[in-house]
C-alpha positions as CSV (number, residue, x, y, z in Angstrom):
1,X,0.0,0.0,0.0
2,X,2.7,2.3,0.9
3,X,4.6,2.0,-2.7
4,X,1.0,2.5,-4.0
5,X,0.6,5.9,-2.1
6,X,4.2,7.7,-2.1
7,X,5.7,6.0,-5.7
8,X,4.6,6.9,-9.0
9,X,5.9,4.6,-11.6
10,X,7.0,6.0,-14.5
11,X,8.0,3.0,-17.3
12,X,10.0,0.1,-16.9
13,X,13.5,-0.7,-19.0
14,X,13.5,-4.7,-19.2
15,X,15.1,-5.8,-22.4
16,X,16.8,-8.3,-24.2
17,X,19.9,-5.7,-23.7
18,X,20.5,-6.0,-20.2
19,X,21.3,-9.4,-19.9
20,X,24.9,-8.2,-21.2
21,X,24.9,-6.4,-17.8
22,X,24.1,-9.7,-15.8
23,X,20.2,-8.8,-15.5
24,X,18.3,-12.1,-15.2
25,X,20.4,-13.0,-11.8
26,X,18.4,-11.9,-8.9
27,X,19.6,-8.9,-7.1
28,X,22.5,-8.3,-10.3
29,X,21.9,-4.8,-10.3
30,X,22.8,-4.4,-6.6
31,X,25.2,-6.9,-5.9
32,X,27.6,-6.5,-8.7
33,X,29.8,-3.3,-7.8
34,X,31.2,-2.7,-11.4
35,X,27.2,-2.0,-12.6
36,X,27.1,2.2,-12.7
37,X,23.6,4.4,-13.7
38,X,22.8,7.7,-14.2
39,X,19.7,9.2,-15.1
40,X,17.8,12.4,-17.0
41,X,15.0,12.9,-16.0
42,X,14.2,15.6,-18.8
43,X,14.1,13.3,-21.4
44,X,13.2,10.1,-19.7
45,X,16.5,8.6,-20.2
46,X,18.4,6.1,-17.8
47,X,21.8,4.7,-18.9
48,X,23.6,1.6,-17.5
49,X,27.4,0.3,-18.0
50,X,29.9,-2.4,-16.3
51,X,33.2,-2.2,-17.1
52,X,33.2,-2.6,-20.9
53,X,29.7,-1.7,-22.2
54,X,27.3,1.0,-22.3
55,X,24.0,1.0,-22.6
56,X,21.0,3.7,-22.9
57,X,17.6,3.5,-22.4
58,X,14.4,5.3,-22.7
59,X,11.3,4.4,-20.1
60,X,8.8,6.5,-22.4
61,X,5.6,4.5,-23.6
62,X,4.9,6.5,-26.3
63,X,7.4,4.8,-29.0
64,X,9.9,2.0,-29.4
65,X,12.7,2.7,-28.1
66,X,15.5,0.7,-28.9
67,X,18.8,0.5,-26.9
68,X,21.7,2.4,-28.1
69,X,25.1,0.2,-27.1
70,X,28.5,2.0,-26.8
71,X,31.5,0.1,-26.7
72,X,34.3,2.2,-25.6
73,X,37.7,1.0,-27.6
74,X,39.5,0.9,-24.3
75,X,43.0,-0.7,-24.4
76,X,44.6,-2.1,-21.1
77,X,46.7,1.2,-20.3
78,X,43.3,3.2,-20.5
79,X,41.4,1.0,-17.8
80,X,37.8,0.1,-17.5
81,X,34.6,2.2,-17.4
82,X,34.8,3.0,-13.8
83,X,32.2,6.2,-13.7
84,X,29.4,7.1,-15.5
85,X,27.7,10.4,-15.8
86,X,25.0,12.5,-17.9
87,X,26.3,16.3,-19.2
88,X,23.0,17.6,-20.0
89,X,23.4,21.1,-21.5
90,X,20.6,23.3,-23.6
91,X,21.3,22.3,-26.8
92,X,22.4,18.6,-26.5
93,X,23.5,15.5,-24.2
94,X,26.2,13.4,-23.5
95,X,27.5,10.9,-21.7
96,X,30.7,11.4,-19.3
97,X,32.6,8.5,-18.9
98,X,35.6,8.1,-16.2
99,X,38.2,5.0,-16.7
100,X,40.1,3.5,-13.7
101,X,43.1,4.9,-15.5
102,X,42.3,8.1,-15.1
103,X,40.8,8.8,-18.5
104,X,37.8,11.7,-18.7
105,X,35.9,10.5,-22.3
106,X,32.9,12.1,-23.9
107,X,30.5,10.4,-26.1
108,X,27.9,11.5,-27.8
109,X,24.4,9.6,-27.2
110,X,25.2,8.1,-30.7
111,X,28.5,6.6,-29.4
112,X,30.6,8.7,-31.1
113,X,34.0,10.1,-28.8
114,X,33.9,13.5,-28.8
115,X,36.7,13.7,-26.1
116,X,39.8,12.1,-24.5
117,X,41.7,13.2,-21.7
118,X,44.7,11.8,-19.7
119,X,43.5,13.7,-16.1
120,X,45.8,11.8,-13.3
121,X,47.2,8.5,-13.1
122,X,44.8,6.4,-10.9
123,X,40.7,5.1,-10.9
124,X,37.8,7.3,-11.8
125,X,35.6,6.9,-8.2
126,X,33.0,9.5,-9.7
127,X,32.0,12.4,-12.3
128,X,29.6,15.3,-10.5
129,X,28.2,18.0,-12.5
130,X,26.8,20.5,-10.3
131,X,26.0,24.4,-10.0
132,X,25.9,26.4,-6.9
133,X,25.9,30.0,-6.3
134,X,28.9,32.4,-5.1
135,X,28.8,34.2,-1.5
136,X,31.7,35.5,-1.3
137,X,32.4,36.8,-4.8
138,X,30.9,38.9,-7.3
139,X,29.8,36.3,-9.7
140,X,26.4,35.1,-9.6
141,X,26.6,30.9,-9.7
142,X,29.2,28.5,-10.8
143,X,28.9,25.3,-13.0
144,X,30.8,22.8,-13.0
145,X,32.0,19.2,-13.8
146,X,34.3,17.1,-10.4
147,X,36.8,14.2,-11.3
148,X,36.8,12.4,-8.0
149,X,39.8,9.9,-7.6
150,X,41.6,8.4,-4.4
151,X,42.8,11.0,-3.0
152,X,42.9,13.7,-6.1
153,X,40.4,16.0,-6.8
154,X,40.0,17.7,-10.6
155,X,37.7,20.3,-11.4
156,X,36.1,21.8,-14.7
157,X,34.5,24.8,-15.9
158,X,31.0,23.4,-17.7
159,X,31.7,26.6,-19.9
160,X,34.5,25.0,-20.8
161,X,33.3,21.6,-21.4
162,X,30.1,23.3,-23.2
163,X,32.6,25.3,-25.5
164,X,34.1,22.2,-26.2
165,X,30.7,20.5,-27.5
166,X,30.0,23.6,-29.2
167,X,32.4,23.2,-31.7
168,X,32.0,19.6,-32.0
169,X,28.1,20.2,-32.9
170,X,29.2,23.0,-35.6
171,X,31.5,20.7,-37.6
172,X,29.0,17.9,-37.1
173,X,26.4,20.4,-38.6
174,X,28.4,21.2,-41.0
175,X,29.1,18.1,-43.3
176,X,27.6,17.5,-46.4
177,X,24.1,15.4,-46.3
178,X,24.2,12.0,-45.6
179,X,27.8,12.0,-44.7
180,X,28.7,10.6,-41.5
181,X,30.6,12.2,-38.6
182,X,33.6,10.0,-38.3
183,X,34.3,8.3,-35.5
184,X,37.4,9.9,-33.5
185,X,38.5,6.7,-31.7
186,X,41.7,6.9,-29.0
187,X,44.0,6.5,-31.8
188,X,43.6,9.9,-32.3
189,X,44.2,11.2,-29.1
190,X,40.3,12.1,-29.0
191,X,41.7,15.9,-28.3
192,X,40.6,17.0,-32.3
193,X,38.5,20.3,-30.3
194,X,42.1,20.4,-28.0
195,X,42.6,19.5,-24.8
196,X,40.1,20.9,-21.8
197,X,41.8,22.9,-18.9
198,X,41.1,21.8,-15.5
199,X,42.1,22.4,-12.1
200,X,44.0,19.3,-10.1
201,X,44.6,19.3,-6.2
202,X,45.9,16.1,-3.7
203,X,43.8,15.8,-0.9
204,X,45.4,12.7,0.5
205,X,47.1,14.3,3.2
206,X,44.6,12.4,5.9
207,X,44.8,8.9,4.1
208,X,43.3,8.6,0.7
209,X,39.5,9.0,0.0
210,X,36.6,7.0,-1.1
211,X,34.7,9.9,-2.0
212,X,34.4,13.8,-2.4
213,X,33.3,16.5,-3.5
214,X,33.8,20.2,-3.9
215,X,31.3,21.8,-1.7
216,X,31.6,25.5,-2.8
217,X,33.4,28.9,-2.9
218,X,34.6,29.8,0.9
219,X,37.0,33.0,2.2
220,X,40.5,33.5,1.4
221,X,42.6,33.2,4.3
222,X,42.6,36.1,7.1
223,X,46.0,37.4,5.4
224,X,44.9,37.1,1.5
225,X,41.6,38.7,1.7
226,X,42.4,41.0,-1.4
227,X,43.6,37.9,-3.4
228,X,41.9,37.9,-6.3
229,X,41.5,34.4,-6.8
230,X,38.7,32.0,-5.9
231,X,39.0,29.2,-2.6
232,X,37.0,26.2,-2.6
233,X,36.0,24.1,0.0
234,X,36.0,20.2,-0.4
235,X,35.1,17.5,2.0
236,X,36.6,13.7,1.7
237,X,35.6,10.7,3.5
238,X,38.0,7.7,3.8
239,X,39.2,4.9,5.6
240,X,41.6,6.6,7.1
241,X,39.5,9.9,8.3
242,X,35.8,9.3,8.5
243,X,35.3,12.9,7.3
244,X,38.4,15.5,6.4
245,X,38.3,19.2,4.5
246,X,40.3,21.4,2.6
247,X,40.7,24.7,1.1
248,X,41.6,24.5,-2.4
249,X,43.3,27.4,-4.3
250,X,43.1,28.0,-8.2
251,X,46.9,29.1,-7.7
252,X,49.6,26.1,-9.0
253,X,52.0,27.6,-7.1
254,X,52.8,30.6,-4.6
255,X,56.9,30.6,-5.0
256,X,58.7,32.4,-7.7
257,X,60.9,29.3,-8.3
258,X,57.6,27.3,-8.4
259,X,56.5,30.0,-11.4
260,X,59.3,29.3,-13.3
261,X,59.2,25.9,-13.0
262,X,55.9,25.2,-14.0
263,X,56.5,27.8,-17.0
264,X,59.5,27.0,-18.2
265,X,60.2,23.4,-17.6
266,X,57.0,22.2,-20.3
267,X,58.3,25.2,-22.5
268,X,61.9,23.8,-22.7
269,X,60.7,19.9,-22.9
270,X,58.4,21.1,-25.8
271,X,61.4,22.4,-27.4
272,X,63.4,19.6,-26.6
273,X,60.3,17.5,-28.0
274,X,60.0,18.8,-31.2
275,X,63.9,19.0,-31.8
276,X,64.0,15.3,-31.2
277,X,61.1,14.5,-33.8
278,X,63.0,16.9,-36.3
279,X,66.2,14.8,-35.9
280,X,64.3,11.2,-36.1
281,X,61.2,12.3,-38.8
282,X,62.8,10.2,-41.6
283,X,62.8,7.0,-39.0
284,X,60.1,4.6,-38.6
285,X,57.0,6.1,-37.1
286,X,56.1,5.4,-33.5
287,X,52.9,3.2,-33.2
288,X,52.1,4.3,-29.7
289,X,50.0,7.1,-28.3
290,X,51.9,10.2,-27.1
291,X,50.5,11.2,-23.6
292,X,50.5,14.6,-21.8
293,X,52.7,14.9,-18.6
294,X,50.3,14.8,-15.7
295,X,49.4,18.1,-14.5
296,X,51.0,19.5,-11.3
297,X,48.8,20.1,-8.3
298,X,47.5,23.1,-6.8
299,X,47.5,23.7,-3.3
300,X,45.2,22.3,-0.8
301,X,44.8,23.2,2.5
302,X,43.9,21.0,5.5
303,X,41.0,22.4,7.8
304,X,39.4,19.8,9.4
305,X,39.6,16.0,9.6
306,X,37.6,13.4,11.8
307,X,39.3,10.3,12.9
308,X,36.9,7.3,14.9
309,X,38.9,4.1,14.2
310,X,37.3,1.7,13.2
311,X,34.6,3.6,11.6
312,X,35.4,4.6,8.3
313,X,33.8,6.7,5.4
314,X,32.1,5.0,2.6
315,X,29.7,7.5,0.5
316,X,29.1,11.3,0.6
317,X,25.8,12.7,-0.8
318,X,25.8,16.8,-1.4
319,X,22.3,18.9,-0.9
320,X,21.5,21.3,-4.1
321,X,22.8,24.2,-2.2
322,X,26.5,22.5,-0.9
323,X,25.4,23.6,2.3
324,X,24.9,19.6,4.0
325,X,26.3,16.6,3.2
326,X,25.1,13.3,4.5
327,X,27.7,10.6,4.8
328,X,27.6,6.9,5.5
329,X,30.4,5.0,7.1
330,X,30.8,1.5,7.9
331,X,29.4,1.1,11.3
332,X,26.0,1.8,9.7
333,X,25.5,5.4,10.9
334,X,24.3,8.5,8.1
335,X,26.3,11.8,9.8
336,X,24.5,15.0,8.9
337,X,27.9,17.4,7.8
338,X,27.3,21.1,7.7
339,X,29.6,22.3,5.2
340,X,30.4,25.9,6.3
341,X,30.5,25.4,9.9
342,X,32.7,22.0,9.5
343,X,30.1,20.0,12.1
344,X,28.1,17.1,12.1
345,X,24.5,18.5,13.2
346,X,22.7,15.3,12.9
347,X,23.2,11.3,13.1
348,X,21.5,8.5,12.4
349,X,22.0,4.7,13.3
350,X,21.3,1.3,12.3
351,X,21.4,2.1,8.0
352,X,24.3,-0.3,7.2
353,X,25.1,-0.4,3.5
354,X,22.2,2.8,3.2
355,X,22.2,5.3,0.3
356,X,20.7,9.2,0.8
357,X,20.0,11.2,-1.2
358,X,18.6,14.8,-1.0
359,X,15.4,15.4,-2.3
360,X,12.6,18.2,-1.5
361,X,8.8,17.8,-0.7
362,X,5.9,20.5,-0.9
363,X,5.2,22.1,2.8
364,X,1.4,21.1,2.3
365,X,0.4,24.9,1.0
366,X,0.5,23.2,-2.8
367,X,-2.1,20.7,-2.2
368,X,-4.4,23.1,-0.4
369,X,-4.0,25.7,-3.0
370,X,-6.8,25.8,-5.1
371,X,-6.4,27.8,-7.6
372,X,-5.3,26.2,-10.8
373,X,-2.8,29.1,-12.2
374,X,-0.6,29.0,-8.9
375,X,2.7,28.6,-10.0
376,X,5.2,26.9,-7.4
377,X,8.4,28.1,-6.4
378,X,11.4,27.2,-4.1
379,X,9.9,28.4,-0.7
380,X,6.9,25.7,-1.4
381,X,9.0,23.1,-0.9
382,X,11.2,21.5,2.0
383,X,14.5,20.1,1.8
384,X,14.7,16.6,2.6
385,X,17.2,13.3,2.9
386,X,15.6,10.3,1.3
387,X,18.0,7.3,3.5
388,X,17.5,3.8,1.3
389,X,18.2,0.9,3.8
390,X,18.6,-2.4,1.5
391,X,18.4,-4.8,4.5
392,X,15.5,-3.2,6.1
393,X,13.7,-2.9,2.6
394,X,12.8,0.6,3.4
395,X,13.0,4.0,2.1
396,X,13.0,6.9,5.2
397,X,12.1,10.8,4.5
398,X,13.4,12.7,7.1
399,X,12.8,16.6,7.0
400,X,16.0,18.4,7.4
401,X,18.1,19.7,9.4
402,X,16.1,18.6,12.8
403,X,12.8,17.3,11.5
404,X,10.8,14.4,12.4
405,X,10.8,11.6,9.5
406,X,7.5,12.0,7.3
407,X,7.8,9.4,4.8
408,X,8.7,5.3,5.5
409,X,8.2,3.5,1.6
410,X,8.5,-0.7,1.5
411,X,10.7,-0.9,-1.8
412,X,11.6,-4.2,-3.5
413,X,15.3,-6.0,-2.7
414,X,17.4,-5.4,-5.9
415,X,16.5,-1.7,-6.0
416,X,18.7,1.1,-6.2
417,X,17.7,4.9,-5.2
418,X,18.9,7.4,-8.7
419,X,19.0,11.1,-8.8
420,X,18.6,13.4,-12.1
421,X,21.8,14.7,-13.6
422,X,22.5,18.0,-13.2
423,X,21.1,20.4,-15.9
424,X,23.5,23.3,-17.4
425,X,21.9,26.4,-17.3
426,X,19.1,25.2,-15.2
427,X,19.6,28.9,-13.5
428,X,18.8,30.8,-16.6
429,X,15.3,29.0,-18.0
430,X,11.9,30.2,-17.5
431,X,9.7,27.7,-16.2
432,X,6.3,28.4,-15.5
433,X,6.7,26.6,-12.4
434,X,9.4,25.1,-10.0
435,X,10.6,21.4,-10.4
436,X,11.8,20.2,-7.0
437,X,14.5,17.8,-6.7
438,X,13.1,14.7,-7.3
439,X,14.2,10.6,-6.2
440,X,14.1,8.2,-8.3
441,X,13.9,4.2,-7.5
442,X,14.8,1.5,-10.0
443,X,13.7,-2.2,-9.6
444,X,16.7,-4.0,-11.8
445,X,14.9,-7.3,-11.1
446,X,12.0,-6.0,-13.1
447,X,13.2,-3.2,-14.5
448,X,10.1,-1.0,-13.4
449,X,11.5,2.6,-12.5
450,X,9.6,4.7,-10.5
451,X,9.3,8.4,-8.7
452,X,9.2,9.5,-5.1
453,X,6.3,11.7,-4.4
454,X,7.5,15.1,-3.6
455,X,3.5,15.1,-1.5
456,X,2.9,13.5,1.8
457,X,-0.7,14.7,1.1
């Protein structure tokens, strides 16, 4: 009765396809750890991939949708698929794809490869696109595109990764009619629209991480305040420190040695480069792909770090605003984290192996409105954490940051809770009406995907 009341299915994504993901086994979509989703809601698309396939679905009922597959050509010094994420933008999608070599790929929803990009040596944990608005700058809002690895954080400007897909979609535009876009596969470096410029920092310096993520724009130090450059905050949660933070500066380096270094050394190994391929052009060709040196860190800054041996860190959740952050650790306890003030506000026990997720629910004025025109906004809505407990079978809505829970949902085993990807420009559309963050819950074992109420009406 309760899945009946507070879950709205939507569709359901049972194929043929997803038996090359291991569907047909119960429980395969939970119990196999390589098995990575991400979902748009806007277009009522849901994709799926293990370590060597790709696969994209469509729940609508409206017309036959048939599976795209994408087979990244991945050789054994680029890894596996290791993270999996939509980039929705205004005037197209793609699909984000992170390697446990440390390769950042783009593919269109076509399976072309639009982009390759040696980031750091090591595994791809995750790929966050997010926005979030400045407080202590001029700038209005930020968006953005995290490269989450053990221990090593990498960000992106989404303008950047937009201009990027901008001039892929021209030149695709472009050709003559009926000729194909050809496929730019990793023997061509995938950099044909050039290489994307990021930011890199090491956050190891407690023990590397499991997870993180880049929380927001925070105050220079007390002796920098007219720097003009911006200071992020990120949190990490490990095995080694449940919960640790750091102030991350845009600058490589502070020292004039440091300067020179970083601009001179590539300058003279460029020229030492090209001398050498002058000198050997009439030899045999090399066959093998020629790499980018890793780029040198910026500098992080410890602030806080939380150490309970033997409790240790295992996934960390961010709310729309950057603001909370609910993280699970091993001893199956959620901590509520407030991100400014560097505190956990709220705790939770007995959730071991739980997933949360933020989502938000009407206040109850919606539902008693009623007038049909009235056009819903933020302050209608509640911010909630939506805490999935697999061995319990349950779904809990608590009300944040000291609210009493308001939803409890039965959900099948072999169900995993999703959240939308992130939408570029979300900021700047006209809608005639707020969408609240929503939950979504997929049943892998019958491939029904459903909704979350955002009513407790």
């Amino acid at each position: 009765m309760a899945m009946r009341t507070h879950v709205r299915e939507l569709g359901c994504v049972a194929c043929e396809e997803l038996s090359e993901l291991g569907a047909g086994k119960e429980g395969w979509l939970v119990n196999d750890p390589s098995i990575l989703l991400t979902l748009d809601s806007h277009s009522h698309s849901l994709a799926l991939a293990n370590k060597s396939l790709l696969l994209l679905f469509s729940w609508d009922h409206h017309h036959h949708y048939t599976p795209i597959k994408i087979r990244p050509s991945l050789s054994p010094t680029d890894g596996y698929i290791s993270a999996l994420q939509f980039l929705i933008f205004e005037d197209l999608r793609v699909l984000a794809v992170g390697t446990s070599n440390g390769y950042f790929l783009i593919y269109s929803l076509e399976a072309d490869l639009i982009h390759r990009q040696m980031i750091h040596p090591g595994r791809i944990i995750r790929l966050q696109a997010r926005g979030f608005k400045h407080r202590f700058t001029q700038d209005a809002s930020s968006e953005e595109v995290c490269i989450v690895m053990p221990g090593v954080i990498a960000r992106f400007e989404g303008s950047v990764i937009q201009s990027l897909l901008q001039r892929w979609l021209q030149e695709s535009r472009s050709l003559f009619w009926g000729q194909k876009l050809q496929k730019r596969e990793p023997e061509d470096g995938g950099n044909s629209y050039g290489r994307l410029a990021y930011q890199l920092w090491n956050v190891s310096k407690f023990g590397s991480c499991v997870d993180a993520s880049i929380t927001g724009i925070m105050p220079p130090p007390l002796m920098e305040l007219q720097s003009r450059q911006r200071y992020y905050c990120a949190v990490t949660i490990g095995e080694d420190a449940v919960i640790s933070a750091f102030r991350l500066s845009e600058d490589r380096s502070r020292s004039l040695v440091g300067t020179i270094l970083s601009k001179v050394v590539p300058a003279t190994f460029s020229t030492i480069s090209s001398f050498s391929k002058m000198i050997w052009r009439s030899g045999q060709p090399s066959t093998g792909k020629s790499e980018v040196a890793p780029q040198p860190f910026a500098k992080a800054s410890p602030l806080t770090c939380l150490k309970d041996h033997p409790r240790k860190g295992q996934k960390l959740t961010l709310s729309p605003s950057g603001s909370l952050a609910a993280v699970t650790d091993s001893l199956g306890r959620v901590l509520l984290l407030d991100t400014q003030a560097l505190v956990v506000v709220r705790l939770w026990k007995g959730y071991r192996d739980a997933c949360c997720l933020f989502m938000e629910i009407s206040s109850g004025d919606i539902a008693s409105s009623s007038s049909a025109s009235y056009e819903q906004s933020k302050s209608d809505y509640c911010l909630c954490l939506a805490i999935h407990a697999p061995r319990k079978g349950i779904i809990e809505v608590w009300k944040m940051r000291t609210g009493p829970r308001l939803l409890t949902i039965q959900c099948p085993k072999g169900s995993k809770i999703l959240q939308p990807a992130y939408r570029f420009g979300s900021s700047s559309i006209s809608t005639s009406s707020y969408v609240p963050l929503e939950v979504f819950l997929l049943n892998g074992d019958s491939g029904q995907i459903s909704v979350l109420n955002s009513s407790v009406s």
